[in-house]
N, C-alpha and C positions, 0 to 999 in steps of 0.2 A: 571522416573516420573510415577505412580501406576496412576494416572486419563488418562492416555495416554490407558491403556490397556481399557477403556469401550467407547463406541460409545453411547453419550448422546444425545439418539430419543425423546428428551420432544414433541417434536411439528411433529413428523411420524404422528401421526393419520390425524391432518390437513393436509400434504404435500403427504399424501397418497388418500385423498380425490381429493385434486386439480390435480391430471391425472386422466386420464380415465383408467379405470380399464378393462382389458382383460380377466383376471387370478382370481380365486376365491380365494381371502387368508381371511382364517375365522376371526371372529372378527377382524378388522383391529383395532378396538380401544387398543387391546393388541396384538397388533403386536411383535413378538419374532426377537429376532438380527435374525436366521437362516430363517424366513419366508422373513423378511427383504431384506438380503442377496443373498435371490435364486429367485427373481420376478425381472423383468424387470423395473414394475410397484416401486418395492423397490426402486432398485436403483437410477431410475431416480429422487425420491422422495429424496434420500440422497442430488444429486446436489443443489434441493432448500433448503434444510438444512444446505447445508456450506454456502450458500450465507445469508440465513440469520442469522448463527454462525459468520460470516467476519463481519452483519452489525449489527444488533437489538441489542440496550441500550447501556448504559454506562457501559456495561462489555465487549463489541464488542473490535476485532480487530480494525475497523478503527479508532472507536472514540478513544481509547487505545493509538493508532498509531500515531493520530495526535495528539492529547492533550499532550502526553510527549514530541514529538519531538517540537513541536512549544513550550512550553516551557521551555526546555531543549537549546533552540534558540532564544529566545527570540521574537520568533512572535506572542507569546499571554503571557496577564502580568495577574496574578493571582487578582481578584477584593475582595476576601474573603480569611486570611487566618485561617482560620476556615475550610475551606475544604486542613485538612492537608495533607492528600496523592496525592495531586496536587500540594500543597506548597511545599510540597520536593522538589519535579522536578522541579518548580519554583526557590527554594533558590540552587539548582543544586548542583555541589560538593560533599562532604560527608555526605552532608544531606540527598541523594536518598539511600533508606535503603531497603537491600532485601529481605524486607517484604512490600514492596510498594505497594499497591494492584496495582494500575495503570500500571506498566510494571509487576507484577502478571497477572494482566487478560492479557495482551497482553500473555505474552509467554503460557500462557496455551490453550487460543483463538485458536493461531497458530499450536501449538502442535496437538491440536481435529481437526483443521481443516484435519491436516497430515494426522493422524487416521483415519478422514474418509475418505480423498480421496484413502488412502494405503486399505482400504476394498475394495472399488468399484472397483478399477485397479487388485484388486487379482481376483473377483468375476465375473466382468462383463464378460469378455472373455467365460466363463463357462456357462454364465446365458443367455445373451440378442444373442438370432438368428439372427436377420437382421441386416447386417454388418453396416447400416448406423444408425441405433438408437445406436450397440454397440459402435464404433467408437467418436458417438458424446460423450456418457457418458464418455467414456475413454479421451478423449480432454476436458471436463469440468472436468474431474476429476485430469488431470495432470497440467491443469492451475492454480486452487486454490491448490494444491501441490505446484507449482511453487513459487506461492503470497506467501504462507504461507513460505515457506524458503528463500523467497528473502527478506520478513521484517524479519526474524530476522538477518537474516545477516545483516543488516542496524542496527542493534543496541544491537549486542552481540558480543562479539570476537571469539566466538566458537557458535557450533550450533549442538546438534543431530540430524545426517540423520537419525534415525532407530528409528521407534515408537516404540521399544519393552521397559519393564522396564530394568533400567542398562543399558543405550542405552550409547555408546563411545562418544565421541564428536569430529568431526572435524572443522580446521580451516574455517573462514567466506568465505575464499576464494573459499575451497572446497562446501562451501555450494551453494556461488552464482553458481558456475558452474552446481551442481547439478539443480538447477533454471533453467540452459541454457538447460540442459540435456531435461528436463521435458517437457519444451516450445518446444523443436525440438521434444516428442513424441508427443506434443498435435499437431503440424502443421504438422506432419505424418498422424496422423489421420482426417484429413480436407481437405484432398486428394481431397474430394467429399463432396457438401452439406449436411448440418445436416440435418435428417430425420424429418418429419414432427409429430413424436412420440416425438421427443425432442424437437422441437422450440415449438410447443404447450401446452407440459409441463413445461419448464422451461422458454419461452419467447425469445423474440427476444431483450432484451437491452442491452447483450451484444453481441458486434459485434464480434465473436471470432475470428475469423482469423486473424483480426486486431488487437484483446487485445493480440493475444499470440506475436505478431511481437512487438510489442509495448515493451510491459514486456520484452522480449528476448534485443532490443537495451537498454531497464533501465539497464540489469543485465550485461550485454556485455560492458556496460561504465563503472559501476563501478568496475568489473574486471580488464578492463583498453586495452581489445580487440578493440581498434580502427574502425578497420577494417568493425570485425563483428558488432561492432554497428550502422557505419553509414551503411551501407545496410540495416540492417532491421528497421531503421529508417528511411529511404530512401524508404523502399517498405510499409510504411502504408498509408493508404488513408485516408489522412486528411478530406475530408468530414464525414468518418463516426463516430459515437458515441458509445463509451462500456457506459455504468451509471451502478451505483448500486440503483435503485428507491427505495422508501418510499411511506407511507400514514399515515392517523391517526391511525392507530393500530399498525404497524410500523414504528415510527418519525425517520427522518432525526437526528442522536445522536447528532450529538454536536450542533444544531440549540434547540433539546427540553433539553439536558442536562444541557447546559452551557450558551449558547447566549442569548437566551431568556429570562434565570433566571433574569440576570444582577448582579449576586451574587455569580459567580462560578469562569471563566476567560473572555477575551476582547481581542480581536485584540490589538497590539502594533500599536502605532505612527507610521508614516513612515513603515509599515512593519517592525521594531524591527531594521529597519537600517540607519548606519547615514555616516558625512564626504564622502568621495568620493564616497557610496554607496548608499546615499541617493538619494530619487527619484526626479526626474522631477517633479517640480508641477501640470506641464498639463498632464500629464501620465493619460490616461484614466484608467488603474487598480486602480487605487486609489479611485475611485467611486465605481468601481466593487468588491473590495476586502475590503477596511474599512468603506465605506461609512455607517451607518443601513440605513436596508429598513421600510417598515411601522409597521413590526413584531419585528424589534430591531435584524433581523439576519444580515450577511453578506456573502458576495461569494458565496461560494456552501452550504448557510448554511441558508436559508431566511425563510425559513416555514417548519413544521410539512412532506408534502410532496415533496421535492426540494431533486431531484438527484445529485448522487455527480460523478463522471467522474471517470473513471481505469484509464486513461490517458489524457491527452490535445494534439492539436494539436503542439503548442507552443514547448512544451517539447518535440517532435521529431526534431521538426526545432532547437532546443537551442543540442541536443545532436551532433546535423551536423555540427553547427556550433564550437562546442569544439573539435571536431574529427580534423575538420579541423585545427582549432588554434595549437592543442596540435603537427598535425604533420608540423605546421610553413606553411600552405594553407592561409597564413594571408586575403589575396581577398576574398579567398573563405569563410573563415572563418565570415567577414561580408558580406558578401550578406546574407547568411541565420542568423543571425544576426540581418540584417535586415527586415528582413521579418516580425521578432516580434516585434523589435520596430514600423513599420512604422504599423501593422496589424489594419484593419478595419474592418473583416468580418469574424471574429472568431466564430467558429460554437457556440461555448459557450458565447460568447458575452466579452471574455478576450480580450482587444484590448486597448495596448499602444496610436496609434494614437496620434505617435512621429514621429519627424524627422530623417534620421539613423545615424546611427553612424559616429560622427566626430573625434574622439579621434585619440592617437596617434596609428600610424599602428608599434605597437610592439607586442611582443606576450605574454607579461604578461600584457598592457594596454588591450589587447581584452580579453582575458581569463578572467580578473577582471569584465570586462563587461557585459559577462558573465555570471558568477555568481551572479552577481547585478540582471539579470535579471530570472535568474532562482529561486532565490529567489524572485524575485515579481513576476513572473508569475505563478511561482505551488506554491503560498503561501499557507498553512494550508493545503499540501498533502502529509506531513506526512516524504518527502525526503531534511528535508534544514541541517539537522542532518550529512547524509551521503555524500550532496556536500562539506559540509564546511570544512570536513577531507579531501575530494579530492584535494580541492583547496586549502589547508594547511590553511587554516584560524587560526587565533589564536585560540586555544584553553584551557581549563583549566589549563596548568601548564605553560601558555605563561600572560604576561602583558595583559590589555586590553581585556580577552579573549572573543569572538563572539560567544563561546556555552559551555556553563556552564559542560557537561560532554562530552566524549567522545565515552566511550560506558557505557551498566547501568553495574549494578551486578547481578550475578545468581540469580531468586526468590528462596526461604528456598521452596517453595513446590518441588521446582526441588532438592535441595540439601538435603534436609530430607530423600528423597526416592531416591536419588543417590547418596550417601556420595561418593562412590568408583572414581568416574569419575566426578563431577561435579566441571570444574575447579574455579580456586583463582579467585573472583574476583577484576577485576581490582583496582589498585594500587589508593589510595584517602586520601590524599590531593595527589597529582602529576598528572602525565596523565593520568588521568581516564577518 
């Protein structure tokens, strides 16, 4: 993929302002990749530049991320279809064509994000003196490394590790591992407090210690490493909070893109689920997650500046709880279980404030469960796509099926400039 080989600095000059500056780099308003590259001041400036590549508009990773996968799932129902490169993903099946812009920007999003965090890991070691500003760059920089190949592995069958052009591609599986790889360099490097050169410059909302344990038990479960995933599940501190924040000059994407239009998509009924998966009427998410607020958003999604969470508390307790099930800890399995149905005092304000679990004590009754609640609890966060293959849900080439694809097709930007390696993709009408 040839847009893989450039490091697109549109917004350096701004993110070169916003630190303090030590080092004399001339005109910073034309700032050169090499001047970039060899300042402290640089790099650190890269960090706020994948975070705002992962979030800013409706060409963003995240909004990319969710908008396909919820409808791809059916948790959000298209309200126009006039906006056809969302109605694809909407009418799912052979209709998602890869020329899609929507999973287009995703995998190119992902791809830059790679690129630039595979500079700063080359660079930093070389550049940044004091082991605790280097340290930290190199942990923020193996973390959005991390993200960036842990979604695509959530919704590609193959994935290139190697930013170069002609890059090979390995299996999803190879990828998430790589993911785990990266999150055990970034928790290497956190040895020791992040330097006060870094939390100054990039802020303090995300929690990193915590988002890297976090992201390592996502990528560890979907692997299928048990083990490893309730441990570092089990070592995150549910009190704390990663966000990716907003304001009016950077809106919240799918609250100014979509929600608020009332002319793009819409939360689904029930959370897009029904028969034995439908919710509890008293479910408090159901206020929290479909309900509009007085801007017409929902969730994580309510105004212009409303941060959106790396993770939830819920979604550690929901993976301890499948660890368990999966290894027949059926007890154990609900108590943590319960914890999210019964939860009143969720730092995000996500809270069931339900009774717990009565169901029958089998381990495909809890497992079902489960998933009922993983999907109403991380609704609209971009992974109901990648549970529903876990938990065999029906899928395209089954009756009844609960997500319209299964993974997308290669984008033509990637296949244009990789003919050699860019595999088939997947098979459509069938399991795709």
């Amino acid at each position: 993929m040839k847009i893989k080989k450039y490091l697109l600095y549109l917004l350096l000059p701004v993110m070169l302002l916003a630190v303090s500056c030590s080092q004399d780099i001339p005109n910073p308003n034309a700032a050169t990749d090499e001047q970039i590259l060899n300042s402290s001041e640089g790099l650190i400036g890269m960090i706020n530049g994948m975070k705002f590549r992962y979030t800013a508009g409706g060409a963003s990773g995240l909004y990319s991320g969710i908008s396909a996968n919820g409808l791809t799932t059916g948790e959000l129902v298209i309200l126009n279809a006039g906006n056809a490169e969302l109605a694809q993903l909407g009418n799912g099946f052979d209709n998602v064509a890869p020329s899609n812009s929507v999973i287009t920007n995703l995998w190119t999003n992902m791809n830059l994000l790679r690129a630039d965090a595979q500079k700063i890991l080359e660079n930093a070691p070389n550049v940044i003196g004091d082991a605790g500003t280097r340290n930290g760059v190199l942990a923020y920089a193996n973390f959005f490394n991390a993200l960036a190949v842990g979604t695509m592995a959530q919704f590609w069958e193959q994935v290139p590790l190697s930013t170069e052009i002609d890059a090979q591609f390995s299996s999803r599986t190879a990828a998430l591992e790589e993911a785990v790889r990266l999150l055990g360099e970034a928790s290497s490097q956190l040895s020791s407090p992040l330097s006060a050169a870094v939390t100054s410059a990039i802020g303090t909302d995300i929690d990193l210690p915590n988002a890297v344990k976090a992201l390592t038990a996502r990528y560890q479960l979907m692997l299928g490493n048990l083990d490893g995933a309730f441990s570092a599940a089990n070592s995150v501190d549910l009190g704390s909070q990663s966000v990716l924040k907003f304001d009016n000059v950077t809106p919240n994407p799918v609250f100014r893109s979509s929600l608020i239009t009332q002319n793009v998509y819409d939360v689904s009924e029930n959370f897009g689920l029904s028969g034995a998966l439908a919710p509890d009427p008293a479910d408090g998410r159901i206020a929290f997650y479909l309900t509009p607020n007085e801007n017409s958003g929902k969730g994580f999604f309510t105004a212009d500046d409303a941060p959106v969470p790396i993770y939830l508390p819920g979604e550690m307790m929901l993976i301890k709880a499948e660890v368990n099930a999966r290894q027949n800890k059926l007890g154990d399995a609900v108590a943590e279980l319960d914890k999210v149905l019964t939860k009143t005092d969720d730092i995000f304000g996500v809270n069931a404030a339900l009774p717990g679990y009565s169901g029958a004590m089998s381990q495909d009754a809890i497992l079902q469960e489960i998933y009922k609640n993983r999907c109403i609890e991380l609704f609209m966060s971009g992974m109901k796509m990648e549970d529903s293959r876990r938990f065999g849900r029906p899928g395209p080439q089954d009756a009844n099926p609960e997500r319209s694809r299964s993974f997308y097709p290669y984008p033509n930007v990637e296949r244009d400039n990789n003919v050699d390696n860019t595999p088939s993709d997947p098979v459509c009408p069938g399991p795709c």
